[in-house]
N, C-alpha and C positions, 0 to 999 in steps of 0.2 A: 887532284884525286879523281881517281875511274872511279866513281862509285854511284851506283842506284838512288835513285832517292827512296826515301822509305816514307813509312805510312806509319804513324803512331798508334799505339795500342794504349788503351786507357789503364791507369795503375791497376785500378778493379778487376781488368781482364786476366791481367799478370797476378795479382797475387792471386784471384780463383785458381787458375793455373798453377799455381807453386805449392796449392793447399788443398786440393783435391785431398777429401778424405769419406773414409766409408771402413769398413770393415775388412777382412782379407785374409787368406787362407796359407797357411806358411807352416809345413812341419818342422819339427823339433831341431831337423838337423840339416834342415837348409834345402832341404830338397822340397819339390812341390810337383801337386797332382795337376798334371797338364788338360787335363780334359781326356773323351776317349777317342783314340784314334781311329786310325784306317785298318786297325789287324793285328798280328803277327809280331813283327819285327819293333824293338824300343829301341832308338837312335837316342841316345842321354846329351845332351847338350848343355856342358858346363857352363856355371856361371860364377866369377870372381870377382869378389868386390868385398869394399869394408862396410859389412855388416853392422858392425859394432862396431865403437869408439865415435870420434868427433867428425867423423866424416861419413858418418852411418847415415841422413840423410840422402846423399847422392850414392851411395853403394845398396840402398833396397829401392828406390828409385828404378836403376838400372837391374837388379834383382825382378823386378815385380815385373817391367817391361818385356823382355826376356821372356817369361814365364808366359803373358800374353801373347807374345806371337806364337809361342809352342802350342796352346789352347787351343788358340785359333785354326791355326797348321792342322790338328786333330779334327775339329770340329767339321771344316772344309776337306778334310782327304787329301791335303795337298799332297802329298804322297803315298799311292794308293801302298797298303800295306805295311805301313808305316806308322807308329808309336812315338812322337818326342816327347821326351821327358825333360824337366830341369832339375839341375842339381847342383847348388850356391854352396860355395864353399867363403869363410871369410878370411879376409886378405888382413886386416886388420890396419890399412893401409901402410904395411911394414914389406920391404921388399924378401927379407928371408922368409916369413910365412906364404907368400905370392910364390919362390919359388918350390915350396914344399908341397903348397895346391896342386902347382903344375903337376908335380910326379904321382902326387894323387889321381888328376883325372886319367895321369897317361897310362898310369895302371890298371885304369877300367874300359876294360876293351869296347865298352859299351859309346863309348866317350868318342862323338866325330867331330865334335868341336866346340870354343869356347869361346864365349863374351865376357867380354872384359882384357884388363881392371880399369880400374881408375884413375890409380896413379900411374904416369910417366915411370917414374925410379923402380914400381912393382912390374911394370912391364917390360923393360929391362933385364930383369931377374930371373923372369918365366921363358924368354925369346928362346934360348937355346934348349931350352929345357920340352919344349914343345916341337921346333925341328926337327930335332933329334929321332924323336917320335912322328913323324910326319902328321902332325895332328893342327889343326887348322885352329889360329887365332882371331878375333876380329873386337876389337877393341871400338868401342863407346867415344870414348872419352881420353886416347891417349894422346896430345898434342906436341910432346919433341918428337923435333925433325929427325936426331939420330936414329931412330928405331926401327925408320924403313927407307933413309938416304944414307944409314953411316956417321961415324965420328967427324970426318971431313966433308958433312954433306955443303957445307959452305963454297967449298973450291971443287968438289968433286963428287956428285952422288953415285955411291954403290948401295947397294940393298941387301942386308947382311944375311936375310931372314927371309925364304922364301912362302914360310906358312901364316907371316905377319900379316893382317890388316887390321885398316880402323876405318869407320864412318866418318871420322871427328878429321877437318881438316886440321894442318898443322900450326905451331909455333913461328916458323919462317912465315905466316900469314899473318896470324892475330898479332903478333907484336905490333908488328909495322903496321897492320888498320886501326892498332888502338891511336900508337903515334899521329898517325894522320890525323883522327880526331882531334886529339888534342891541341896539335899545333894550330890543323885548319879550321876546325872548329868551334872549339874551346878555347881558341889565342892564348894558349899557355904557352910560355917562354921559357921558366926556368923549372927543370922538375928535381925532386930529390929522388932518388931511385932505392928501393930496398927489395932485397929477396931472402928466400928460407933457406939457400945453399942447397936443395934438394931439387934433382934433375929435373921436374917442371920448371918449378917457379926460376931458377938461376938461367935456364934458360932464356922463358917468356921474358925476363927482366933483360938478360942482354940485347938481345930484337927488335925490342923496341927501343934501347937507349939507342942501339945504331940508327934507326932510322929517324929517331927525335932529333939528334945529333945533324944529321944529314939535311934535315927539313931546314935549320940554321938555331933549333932551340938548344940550351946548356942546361947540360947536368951542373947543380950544385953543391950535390952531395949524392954519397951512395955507403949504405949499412947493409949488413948480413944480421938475420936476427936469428935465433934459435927459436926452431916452433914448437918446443917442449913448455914454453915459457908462456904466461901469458903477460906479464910486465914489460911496458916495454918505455915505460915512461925517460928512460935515459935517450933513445932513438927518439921519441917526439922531441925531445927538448934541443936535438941536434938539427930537427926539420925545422921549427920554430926559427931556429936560430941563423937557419941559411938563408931565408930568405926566399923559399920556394913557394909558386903559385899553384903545383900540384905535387901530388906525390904517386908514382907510380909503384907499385907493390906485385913481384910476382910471387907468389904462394897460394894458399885455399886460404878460405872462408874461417876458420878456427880462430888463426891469429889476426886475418885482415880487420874480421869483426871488431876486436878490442884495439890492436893496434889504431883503425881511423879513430875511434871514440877515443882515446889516448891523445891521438894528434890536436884533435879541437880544443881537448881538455888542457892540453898545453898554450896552446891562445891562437894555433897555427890552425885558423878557419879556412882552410883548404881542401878540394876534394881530392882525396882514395879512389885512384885508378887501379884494376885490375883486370885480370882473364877470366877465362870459363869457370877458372875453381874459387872462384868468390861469388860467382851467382849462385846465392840460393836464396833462399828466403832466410835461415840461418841466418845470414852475415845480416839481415836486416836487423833481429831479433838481438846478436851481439854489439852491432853499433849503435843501438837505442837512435834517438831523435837526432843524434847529431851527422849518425847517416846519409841523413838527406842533401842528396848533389854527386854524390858518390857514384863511379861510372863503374861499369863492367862489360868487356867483349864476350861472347860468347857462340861457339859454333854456328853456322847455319841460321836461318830465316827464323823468328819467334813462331814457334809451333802452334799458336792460338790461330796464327794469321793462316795457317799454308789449310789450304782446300784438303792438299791429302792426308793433313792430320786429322781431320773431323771425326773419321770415323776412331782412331784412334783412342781420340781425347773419350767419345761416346763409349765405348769397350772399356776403356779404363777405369773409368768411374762406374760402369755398369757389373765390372768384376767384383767389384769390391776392396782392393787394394786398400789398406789405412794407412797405407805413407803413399804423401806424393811423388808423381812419376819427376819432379823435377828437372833437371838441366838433362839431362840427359837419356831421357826419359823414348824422345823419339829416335832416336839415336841407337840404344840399346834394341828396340822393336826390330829397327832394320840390321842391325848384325845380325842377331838370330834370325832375322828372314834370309839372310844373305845364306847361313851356314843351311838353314834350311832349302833353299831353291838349289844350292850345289850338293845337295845328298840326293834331292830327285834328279839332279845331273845326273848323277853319279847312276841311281838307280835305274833311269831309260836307259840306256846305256848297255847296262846291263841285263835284258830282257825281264826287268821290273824285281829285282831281287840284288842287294847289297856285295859287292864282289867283297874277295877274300884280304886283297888291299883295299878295303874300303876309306880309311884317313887319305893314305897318299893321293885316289884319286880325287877327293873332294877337296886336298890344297890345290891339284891341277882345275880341279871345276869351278874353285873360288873366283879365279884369275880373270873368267869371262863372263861372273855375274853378273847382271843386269837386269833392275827392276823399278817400276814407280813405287818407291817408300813412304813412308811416313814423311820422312825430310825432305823430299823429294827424288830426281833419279840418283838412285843407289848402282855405281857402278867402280871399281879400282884402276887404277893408271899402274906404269909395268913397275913401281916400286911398292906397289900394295896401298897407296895413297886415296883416300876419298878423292873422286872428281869433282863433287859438288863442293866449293870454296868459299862459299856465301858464308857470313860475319852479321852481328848484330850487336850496336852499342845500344846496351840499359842502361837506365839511371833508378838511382832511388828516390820518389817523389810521393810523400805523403805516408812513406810507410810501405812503399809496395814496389818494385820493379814494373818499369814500361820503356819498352824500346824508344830511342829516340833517334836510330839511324840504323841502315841495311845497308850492306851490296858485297862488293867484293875487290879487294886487296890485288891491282897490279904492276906495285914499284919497280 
């Protein structure tokens, strides 16, 4: 394995960080008063995520984050003239609703661009819906590879989607760094493999069995579960039963939670491997005590550790925000900075006043963004792809998430 050694973070560190709370300021219908700006002109920068339901967590999370950089944007004059506003629409983490948002924001002229969603399958839904409109995407949080290499990004990447990005590196990464851990790490040899059949998780699940597979470990079993459900005691009692010394799980936090606490409960004291959508503090709260050992990948360097979050983490908590900024939290900051630093493209450019194609040219401005972030440097490759590729394995220890490895994936 290429990989960084890492520097541990204390559980304490990690769950202050997951649990960041205070108060926060959020109208009625999702929009939020950004601070006051530079003047004139309101640039509205949407924001999609699920709001509401069981994933509501990580979609105000990136809602609140979002919303901070637009403050901040104001506060600073990042562009002189300039008003960003936010405006959160909820996805409900449902791909029809995701794309009905999209046609929403496309129809507000005001609208130069959007952060989010959250899910994979919702982003998906919106991609064309948003091209179309030449209106620029930049997703947090989306980790399939098809979304900006193609269906066939395996043998052949095309990039379907020219107004597509994301922060969050991808799928074709975290699989294979979780795998490595496992094998090289963790000496696990046999794993049972389950996923939601929804275009994250089915993906994240194949990824990594190919490359567990490839390291010399065997699948011994493999379930599709429905995440409508939360019983899943028929599935434990088939992992019990194979004889697996891990179980790897691609889906979110919802079902991971009760599914590991199922698996123990069945007598199979094995740890629940997952990705980014099972870090939360959530999934700790859902798998109660038996949690504990439970690993999860998750984008990028732990945000407590990185020097350029400080100021961040300091803002955040100083805003008031009552939900934590979560997994995704630095992530979300830097899309809207991204969409923000190519609107002042857009606007030097233009003798400091927004042209009359203002979307179209702030997709062509996205392309050669480049900034120090929150995550660090924030810049896109020619398929819309986060540059920075850096990975982080948590575990759950005492109740709380703490990294226990960093670096970066180059199988």
């Amino acid at each position: 394995m290429r990989q960084r050694s890492l520097i541990a973070i204390t559980a304490a560190l990690a769950a202050g960080a997951l649990t960041l709370t205070a108060c926060g300021s959020r109208d009625d219908d999702g929009g939020s008063d950004s601070g006051n700006g530079g003047g004139g002109t309101t640039v509205v920068i949407g924001v999609d995520a699920p709001l509401t339901g069981d994933l509501s967590a990580l979609g105000l999370g990136i809602k609140n984050s979002a919303d901070l950089a637009a403050k901040t944007a104001n506060k600073e004059k990042t562009v002189e003239g300039v008003t960003f506003k936010v405006e959160a629409l909820d996805d409900q983490g449902q791909p029809s609703v995701g794309q009905q948002n999209a046609t929403k924001f496309v129809a507000d002229d005001k609208v130069l661009g959007v952060v989010g969603p959250l899910n994979s399958s919702v982003g998906e839904s919106m991609q064309k819906v948003f091209d179309t409109a030449k209106l620029v995407e930049v997703s947090p949080a989306n980790t399939n590879p098809s979304l900006t290499q193609g269906v066939d990004w395996q043998t052949k990447k095309v990039r379907p989607y020219k107004s597509y990005f994301r922060t969050a590196t991808t799928d074709a990464i975290q699989g294979p760094f979780a795998a490595q851990y496992v094998y090289n790490d963790s000496k696990k040899r046999k794993v049972f493999v389950i996923d939601d059949k929804k275009t994250y998780g089915a993906g994240l699940a194949a990824t990594f069995t190919q490359e567990f597979k490839k390291l010399g470990g065997k699948v011994v079993g493999t379930e599709h579960i429905n995440p409508d459900t939360k019983d899943f005691n028929a599935v434990a009692t088939k992992v019990k039963n194979s004889g697996a010394d891990v179980v790897y799980y691609g889906g979110e936090y919802p079902q991971a939670g009760p599914l590991s606490k199922q698996i123990k409960a069945a007598g199979a004291k094995i740890p629940l491997v997952g990705g980014d959508g099972i870090y939360s503090a959530d999934f700790i709260k859902l798998a109660g005590a038996s949690g504990n050992g439970d690993l999860a990948t998750s984008v990028g360097a732990p945000v407590e550790e990185l020097p350029s979050a400080k100021e961040f983490v300091a803002n955040y908590k100083a805003q008031g925000y009552k939900e934590a900024y979560e997994a995704y939290g630095g992530y979300s900051y830097d899309s809207a900075w991204a969409i923000i630093e190519a609107v002042k493209k857009v606007v030097e450019a233009n003798d400091g006043k927004l042209p009359s194609d203002a979307r179209a040219k702030v997709v062509d401005a996205m392309q050669d963004v480049s900034f120090d972030g929150v995550t660090g440097k924030v810049s896109f490759d020619e398929f819309g792809d986060a540059t920075n590729k850096q990975l982080t394995v948590y575990a759950v220890e005492n109740g709380a998430w703490g990294s226990v490895k960093s670096g970066t994936f180059t199988g």
